[in-house]
FIMAR-74011 format. One record per residue: z, y negated, x negated of N, C-alpha, C in turn; residue number from 1. Coordinates in nm, 2 decimals, decimal comma, padded with zeros to 4 digits. Layout:
<pts>
+--------+---------+--------+--------+----------+---------+--------+---------+--------+-----+
:   n.up : n.north : n.east :  ca.up : ca.north : ca.east :   c.up : c.north : c.east : seq :
+--------+---------+--------+--------+----------+---------+--------+---------+--------+-----+
:      Z :       Y :      X :      Z :        Y :       X :      Z :       Y :      X : NUM :
...
+--------+---------+--------+--------+----------+---------+--------+---------+--------+-----+
</pts>
This chain:
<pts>
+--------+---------+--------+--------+----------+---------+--------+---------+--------+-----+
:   n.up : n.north : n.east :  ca.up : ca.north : ca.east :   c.up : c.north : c.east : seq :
+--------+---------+--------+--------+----------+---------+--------+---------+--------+-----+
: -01,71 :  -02,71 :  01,85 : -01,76 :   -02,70 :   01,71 : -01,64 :  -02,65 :  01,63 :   1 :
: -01,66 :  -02,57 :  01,58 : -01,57 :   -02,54 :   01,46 : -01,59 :  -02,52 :  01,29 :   2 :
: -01,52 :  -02,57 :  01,21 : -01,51 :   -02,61 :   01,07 : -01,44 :  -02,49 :  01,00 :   3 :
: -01,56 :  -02,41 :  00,88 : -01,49 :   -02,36 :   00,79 : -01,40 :  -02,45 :  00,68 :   4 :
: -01,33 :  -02,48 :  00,61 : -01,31 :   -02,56 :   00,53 : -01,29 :  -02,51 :  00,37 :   5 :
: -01,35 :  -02,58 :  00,27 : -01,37 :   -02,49 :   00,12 : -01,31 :  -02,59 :  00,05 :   6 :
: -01,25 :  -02,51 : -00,04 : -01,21 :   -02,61 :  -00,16 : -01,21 :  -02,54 : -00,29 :   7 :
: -01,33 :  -02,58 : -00,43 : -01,33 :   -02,53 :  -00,52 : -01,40 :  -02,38 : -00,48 :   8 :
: -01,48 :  -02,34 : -00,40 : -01,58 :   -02,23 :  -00,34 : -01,45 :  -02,15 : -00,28 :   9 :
: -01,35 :  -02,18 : -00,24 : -01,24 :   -02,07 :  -00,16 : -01,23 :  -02,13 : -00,04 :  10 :
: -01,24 :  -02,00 :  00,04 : -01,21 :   -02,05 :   00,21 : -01,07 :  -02,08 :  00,22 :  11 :
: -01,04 :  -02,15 :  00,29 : -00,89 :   -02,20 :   00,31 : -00,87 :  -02,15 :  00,47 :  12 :
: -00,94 :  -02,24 :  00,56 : -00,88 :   -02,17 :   00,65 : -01,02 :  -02,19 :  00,79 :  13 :
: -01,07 :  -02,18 :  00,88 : -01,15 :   -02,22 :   01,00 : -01,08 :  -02,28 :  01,13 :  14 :
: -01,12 :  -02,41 :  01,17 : -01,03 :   -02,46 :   01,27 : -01,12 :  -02,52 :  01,39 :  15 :
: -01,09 :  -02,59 :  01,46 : -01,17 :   -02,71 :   01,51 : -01,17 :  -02,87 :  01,51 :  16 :
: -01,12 :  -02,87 :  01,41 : -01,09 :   -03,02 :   01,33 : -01,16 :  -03,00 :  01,21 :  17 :
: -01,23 :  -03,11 :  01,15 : -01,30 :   -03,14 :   01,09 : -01,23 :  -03,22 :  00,95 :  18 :
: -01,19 :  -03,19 :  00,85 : -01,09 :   -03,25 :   00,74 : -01,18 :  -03,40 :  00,69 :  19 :
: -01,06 :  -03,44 :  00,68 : -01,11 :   -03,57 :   00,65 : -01,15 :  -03,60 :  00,45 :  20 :
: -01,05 :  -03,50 :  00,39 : -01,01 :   -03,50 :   00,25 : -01,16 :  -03,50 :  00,17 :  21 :
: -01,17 :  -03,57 :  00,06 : -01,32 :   -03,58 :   00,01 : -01,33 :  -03,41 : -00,07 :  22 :
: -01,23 :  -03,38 : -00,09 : -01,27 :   -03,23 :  -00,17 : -01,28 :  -03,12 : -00,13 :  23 :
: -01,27 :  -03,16 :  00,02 : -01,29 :   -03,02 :   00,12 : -01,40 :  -03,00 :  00,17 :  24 :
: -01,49 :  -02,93 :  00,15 : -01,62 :   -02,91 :   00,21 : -01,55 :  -02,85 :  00,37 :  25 :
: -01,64 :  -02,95 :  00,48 : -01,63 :   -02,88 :   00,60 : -01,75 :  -02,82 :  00,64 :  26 :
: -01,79 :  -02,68 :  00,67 : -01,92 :   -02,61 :   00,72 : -01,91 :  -02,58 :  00,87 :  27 :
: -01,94 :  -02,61 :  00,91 : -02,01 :   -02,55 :   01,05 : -02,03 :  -02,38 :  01,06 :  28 :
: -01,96 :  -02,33 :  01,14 : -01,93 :   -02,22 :   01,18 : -01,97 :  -02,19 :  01,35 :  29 :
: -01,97 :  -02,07 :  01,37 : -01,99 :   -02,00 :   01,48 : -01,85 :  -02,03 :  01,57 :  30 :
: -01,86 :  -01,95 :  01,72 : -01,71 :   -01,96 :   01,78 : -01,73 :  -01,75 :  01,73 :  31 :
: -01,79 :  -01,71 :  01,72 : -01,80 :   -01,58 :   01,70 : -01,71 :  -01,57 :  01,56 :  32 :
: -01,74 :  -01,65 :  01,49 : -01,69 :   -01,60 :   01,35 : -01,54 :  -01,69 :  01,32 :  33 :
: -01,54 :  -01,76 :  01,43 : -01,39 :   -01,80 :   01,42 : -01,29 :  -01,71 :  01,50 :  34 :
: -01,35 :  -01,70 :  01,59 : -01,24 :   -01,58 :   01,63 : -01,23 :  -01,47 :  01,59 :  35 :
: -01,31 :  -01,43 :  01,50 : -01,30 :   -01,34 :   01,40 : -01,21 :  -01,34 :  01,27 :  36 :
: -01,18 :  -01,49 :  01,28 : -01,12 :   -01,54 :   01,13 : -00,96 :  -01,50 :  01,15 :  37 :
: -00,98 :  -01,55 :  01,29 : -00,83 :   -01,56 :   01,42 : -00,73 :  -01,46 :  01,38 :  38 :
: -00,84 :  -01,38 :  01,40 : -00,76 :   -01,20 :   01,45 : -00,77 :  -01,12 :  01,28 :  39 :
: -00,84 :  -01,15 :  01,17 : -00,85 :   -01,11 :   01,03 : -00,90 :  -01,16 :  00,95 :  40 :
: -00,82 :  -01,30 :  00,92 : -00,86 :   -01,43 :   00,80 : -00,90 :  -01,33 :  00,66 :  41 :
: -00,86 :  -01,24 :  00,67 : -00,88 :   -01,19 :   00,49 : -01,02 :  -01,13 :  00,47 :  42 :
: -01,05 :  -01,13 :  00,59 : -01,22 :   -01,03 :   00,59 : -01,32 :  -01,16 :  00,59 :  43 :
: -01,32 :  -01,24 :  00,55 : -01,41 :   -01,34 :   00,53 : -01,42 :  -01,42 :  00,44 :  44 :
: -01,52 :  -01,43 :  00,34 : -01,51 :   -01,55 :   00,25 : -01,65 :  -01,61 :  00,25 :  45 :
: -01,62 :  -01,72 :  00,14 : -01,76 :   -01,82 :   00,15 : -01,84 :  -01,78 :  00,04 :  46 :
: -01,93 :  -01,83 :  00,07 : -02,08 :   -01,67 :  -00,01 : -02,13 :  -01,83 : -00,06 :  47 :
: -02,10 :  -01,88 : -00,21 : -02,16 :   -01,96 :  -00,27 : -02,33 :  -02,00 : -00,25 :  48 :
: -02,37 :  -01,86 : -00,32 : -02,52 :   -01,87 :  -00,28 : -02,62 :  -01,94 : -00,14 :  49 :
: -02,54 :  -01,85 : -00,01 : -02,61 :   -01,88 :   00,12 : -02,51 :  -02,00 :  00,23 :  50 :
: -02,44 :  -02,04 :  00,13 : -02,36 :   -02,19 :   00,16 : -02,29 :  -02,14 :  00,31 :  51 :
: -02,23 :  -02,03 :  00,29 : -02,18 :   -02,00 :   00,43 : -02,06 :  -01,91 :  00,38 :  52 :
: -02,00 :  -01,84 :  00,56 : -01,92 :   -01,78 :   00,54 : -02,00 :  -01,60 :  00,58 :  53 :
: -01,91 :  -01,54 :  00,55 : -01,98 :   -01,42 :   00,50 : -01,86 :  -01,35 :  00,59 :  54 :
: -01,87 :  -01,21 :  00,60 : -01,75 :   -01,05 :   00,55 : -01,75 :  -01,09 :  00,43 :  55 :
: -01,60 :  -01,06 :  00,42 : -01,62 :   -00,98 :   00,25 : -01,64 :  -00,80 :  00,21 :  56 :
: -01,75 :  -00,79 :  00,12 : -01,82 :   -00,71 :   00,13 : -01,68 :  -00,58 :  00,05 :  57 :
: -01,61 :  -00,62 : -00,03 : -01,48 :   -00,54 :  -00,08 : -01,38 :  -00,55 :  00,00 :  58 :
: -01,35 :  -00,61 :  00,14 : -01,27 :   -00,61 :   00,20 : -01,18 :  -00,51 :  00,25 :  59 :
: -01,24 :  -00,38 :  00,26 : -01,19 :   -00,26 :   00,31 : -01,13 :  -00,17 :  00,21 :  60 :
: -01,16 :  -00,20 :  00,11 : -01,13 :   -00,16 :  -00,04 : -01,00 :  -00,22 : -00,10 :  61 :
: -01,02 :  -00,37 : -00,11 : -00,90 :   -00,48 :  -00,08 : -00,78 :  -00,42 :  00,01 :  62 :
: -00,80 :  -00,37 :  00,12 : -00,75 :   -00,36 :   00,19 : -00,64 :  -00,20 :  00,19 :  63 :
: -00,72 :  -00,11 :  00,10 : -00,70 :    00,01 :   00,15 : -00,59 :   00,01 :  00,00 :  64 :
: -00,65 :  -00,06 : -00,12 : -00,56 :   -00,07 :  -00,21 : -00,42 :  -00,18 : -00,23 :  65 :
: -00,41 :  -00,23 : -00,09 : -00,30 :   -00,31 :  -00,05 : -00,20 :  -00,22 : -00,03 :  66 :
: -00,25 :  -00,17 :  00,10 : -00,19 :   -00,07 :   00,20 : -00,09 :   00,07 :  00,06 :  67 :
: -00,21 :   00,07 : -00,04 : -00,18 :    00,19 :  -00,16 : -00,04 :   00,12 : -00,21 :  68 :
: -00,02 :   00,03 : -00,25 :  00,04 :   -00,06 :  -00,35 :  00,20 :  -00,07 : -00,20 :  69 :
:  00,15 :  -00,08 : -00,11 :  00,27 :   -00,11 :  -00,02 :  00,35 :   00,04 : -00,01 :  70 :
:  00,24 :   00,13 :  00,01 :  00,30 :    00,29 :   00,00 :  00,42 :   00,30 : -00,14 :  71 :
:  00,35 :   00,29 : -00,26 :  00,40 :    00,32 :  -00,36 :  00,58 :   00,27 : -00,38 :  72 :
:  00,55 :   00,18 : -00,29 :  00,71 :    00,13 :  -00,29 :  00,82 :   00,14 : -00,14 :  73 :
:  00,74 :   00,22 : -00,09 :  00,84 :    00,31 :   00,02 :  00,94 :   00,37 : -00,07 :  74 :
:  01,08 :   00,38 : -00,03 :  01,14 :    00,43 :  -00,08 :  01,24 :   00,55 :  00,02 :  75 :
:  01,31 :   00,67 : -00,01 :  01,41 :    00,74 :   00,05 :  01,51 :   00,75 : -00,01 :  76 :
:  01,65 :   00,78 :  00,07 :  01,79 :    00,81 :   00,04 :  01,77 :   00,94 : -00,07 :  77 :
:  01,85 :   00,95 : -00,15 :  01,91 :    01,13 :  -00,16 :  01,90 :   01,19 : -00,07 :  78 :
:  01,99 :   01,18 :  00,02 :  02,04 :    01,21 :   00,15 :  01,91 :   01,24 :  00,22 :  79 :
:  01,79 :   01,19 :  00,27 :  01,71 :    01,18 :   00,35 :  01,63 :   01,35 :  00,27 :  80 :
:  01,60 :   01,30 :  00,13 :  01,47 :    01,36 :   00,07 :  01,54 :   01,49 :  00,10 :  81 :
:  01,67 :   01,56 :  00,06 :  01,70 :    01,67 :   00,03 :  01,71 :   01,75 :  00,20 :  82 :
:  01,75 :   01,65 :  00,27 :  01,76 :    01,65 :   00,44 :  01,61 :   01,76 :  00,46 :  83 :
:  01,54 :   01,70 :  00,43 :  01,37 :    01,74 :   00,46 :  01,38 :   01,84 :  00,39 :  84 :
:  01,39 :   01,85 :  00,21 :  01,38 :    01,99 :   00,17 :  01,42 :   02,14 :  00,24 :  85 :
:  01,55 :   02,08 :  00,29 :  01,61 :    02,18 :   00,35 :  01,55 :   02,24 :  00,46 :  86 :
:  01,56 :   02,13 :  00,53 :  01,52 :    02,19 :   00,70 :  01,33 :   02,23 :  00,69 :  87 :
:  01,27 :   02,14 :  00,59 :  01,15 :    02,18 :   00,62 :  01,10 :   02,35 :  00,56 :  88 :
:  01,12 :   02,34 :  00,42 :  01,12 :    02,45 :   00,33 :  01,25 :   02,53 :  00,29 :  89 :
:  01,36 :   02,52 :  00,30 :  01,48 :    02,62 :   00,29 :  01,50 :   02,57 :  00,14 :  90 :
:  01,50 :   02,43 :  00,06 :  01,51 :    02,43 :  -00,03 :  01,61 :   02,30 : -00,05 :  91 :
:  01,71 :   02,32 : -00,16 :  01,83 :    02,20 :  -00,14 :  01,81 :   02,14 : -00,30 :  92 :
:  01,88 :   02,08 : -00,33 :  01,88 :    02,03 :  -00,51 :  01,91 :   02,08 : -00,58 :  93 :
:  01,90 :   02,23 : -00,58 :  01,96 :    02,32 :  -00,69 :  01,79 :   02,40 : -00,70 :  94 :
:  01,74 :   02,41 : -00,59 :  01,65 :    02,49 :  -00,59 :  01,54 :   02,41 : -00,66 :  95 :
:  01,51 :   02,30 : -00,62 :  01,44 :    02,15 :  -00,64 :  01,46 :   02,15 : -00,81 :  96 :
:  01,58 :   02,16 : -00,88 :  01,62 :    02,14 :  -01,01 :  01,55 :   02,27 : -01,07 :  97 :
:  01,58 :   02,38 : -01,03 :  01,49 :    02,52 :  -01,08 :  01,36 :   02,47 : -01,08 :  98 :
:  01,26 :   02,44 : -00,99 :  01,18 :    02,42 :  -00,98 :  01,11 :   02,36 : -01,09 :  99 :
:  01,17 :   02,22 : -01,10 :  01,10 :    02,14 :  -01,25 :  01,18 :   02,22 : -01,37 : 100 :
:  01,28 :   02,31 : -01,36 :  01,33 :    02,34 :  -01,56 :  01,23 :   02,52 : -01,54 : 101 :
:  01,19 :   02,50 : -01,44 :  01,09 :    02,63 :  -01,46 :  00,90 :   02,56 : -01,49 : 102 :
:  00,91 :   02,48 : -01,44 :  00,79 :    02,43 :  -01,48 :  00,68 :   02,43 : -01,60 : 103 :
:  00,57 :   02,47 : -01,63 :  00,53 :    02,49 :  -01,75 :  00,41 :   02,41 : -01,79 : 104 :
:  00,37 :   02,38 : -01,72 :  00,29 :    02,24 :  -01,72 :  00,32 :   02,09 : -01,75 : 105 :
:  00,47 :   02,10 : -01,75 :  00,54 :    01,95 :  -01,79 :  00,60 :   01,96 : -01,95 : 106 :
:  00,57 :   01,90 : -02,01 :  00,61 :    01,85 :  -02,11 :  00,77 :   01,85 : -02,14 : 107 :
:  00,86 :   01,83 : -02,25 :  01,00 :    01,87 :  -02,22 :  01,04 :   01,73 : -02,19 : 108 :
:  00,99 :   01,60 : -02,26 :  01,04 :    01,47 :  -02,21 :  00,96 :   01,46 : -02,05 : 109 :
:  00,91 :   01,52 : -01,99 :  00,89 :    01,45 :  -01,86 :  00,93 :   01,55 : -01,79 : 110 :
:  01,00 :   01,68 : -01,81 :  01,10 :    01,74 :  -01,75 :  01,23 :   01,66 : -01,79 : 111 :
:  01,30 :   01,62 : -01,85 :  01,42 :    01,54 :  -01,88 :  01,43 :   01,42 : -01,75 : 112 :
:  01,31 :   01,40 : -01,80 :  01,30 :    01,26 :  -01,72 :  01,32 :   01,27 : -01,54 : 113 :
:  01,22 :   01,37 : -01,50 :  01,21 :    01,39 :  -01,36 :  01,39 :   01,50 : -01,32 : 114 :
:  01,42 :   01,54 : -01,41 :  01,57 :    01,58 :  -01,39 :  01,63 :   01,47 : -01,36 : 115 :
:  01,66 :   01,38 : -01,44 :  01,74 :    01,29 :  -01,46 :  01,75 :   01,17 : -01,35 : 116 :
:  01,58 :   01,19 : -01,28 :  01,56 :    01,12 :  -01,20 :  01,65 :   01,23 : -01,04 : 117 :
:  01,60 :   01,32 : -01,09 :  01,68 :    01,37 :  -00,93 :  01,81 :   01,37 : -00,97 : 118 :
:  01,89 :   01,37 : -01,03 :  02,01 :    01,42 :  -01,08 :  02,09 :   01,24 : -01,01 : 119 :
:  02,03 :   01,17 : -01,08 :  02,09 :    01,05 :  -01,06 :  02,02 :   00,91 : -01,00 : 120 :
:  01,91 :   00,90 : -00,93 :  01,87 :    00,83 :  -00,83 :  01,94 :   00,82 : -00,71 : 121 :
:  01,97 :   00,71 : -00,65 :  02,02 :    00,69 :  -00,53 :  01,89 :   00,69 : -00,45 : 122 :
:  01,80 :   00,65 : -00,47 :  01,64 :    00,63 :  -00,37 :  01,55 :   00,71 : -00,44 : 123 :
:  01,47 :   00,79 : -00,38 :  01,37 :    00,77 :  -00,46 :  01,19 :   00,69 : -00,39 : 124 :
:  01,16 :   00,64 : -00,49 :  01,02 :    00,58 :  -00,42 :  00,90 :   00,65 : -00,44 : 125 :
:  00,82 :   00,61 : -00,38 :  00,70 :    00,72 :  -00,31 :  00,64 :   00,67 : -00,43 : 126 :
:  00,65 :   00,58 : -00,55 :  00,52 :    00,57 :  -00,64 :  00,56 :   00,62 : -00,77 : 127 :
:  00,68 :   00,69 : -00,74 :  00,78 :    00,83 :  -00,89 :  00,63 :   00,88 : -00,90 : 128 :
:  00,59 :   00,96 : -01,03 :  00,55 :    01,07 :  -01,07 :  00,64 :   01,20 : -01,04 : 129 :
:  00,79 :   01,22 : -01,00 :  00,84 :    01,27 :  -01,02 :  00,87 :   01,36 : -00,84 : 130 :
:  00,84 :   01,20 : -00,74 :  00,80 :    01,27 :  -00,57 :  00,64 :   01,34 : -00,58 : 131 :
:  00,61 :   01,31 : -00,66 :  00,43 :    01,35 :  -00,63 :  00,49 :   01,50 : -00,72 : 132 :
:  00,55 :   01,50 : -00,80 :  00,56 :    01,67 :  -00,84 :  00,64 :   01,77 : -00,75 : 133 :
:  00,73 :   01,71 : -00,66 :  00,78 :    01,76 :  -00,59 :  00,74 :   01,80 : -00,48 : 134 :
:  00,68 :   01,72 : -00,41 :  00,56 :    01,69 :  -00,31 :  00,47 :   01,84 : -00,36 : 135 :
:  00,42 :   01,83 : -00,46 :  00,32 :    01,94 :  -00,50 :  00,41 :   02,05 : -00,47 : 136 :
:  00,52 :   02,08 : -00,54 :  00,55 :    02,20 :  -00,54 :  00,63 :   02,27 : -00,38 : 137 :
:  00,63 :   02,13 : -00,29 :  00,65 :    02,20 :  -00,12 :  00,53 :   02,22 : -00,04 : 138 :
:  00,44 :   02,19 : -00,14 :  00,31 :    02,22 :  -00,07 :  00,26 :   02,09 :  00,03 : 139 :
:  00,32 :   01,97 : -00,01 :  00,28 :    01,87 :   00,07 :  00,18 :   01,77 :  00,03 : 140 :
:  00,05 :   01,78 :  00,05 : -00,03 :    01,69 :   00,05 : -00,03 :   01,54 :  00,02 : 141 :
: -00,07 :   01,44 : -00,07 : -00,03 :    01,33 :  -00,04 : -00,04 :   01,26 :  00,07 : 142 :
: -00,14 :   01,29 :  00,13 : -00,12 :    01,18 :   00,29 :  00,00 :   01,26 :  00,39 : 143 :
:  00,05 :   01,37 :  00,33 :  00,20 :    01,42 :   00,41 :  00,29 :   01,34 :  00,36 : 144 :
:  00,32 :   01,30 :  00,21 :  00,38 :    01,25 :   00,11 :  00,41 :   01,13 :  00,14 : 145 :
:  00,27 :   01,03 :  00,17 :  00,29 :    00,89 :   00,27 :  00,34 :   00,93 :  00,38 : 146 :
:  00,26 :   00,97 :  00,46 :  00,38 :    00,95 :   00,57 :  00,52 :   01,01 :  00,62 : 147 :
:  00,57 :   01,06 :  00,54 :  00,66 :    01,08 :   00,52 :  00,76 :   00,96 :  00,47 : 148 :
:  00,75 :   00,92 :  00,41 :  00,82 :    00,81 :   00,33 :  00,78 :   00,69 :  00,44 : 149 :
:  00,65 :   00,70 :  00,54 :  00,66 :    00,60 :   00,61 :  00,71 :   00,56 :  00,73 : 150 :
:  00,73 :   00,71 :  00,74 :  00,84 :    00,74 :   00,92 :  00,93 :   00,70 :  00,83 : 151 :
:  01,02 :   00,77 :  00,73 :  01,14 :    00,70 :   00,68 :  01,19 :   00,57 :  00,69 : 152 :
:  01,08 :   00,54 :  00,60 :  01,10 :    00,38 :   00,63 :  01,10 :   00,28 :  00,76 : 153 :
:  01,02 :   00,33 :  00,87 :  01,01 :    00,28 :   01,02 :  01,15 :   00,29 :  01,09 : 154 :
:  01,21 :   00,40 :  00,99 :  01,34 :    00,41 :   01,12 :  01,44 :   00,34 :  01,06 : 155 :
:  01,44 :   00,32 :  00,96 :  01,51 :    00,23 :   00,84 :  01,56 :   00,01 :  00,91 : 156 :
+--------+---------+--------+--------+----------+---------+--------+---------+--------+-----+
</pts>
């Protein structure tokens, strides 16, 4: 037998002990849905209505905007990003610098700014406005853009 356990309509956790505590609701659960709990506790909650445990129906969504939020804060060296400009595209920090004071689409304070950012950042992080314009102008797609920053960080 195994026990969902709720407290205040939130799942806490599924086990095969039965809580003794008066404010814990224990439910009766499947062995199917516990070892499902096992292997991805965050895909399941308790569905007030049908007094059970459920999927969560935003779970993949939840999930995909975690994964976004963990991207955004990849970070690279100087060193690394200009590494890549070079060898990928023939382009170094002078060229990179042309690029945004040629730019005509940017505004002059968010040309200052994205200068200033390459001029004097030690890292830069994958959730800059300033890698996503740079990114554009090598022609790199954002899901190039993640994983890029995510091999970096793997070898890191």
């Amino acid at each position: 037998m195994y026990y969902a356990h709720i407290r205040n309509n939130t799942l806490l956790d599924i086990t095969e002990v039965k809580y003794l505590n008066e404010d814990i609701l224990n439910l009766d659960v499947t062995e199917e849905i516990y070892n499902a709990f096992l292997i991805e506790p965050r895909k399941f909650i308790y569905d007030v209505e049908t007094n059970s445990i459920i999927e969560n129906p935003n779970y993949e969504a939840e999930r995909a905007a975690k994964k976004e939020e963990q991207i955004k804060m990849l970070k690279m060296t100087r060193g690394d990003l200009f590494e890549y400009t070079i060898m990928s595209k023939g382009l170094d920090e002078a060229d990179i610098r042309a690029l945004i004071e040629k730019e005509e689409t940017l505004d002059a304070v968010t040309k200052k700014l994205y200068l200033n950012r390459l001029d004097n950042a030690l890292y830069f992080y994958r959730g800059h406005p300033a890698v996503d314009f740079i990114g554009s102008k090598l022609g790199l797609t954002k899901e190039e853009l993640d994983a890029l920053f995510e091999e970096k960080n793997a070898v890191e």
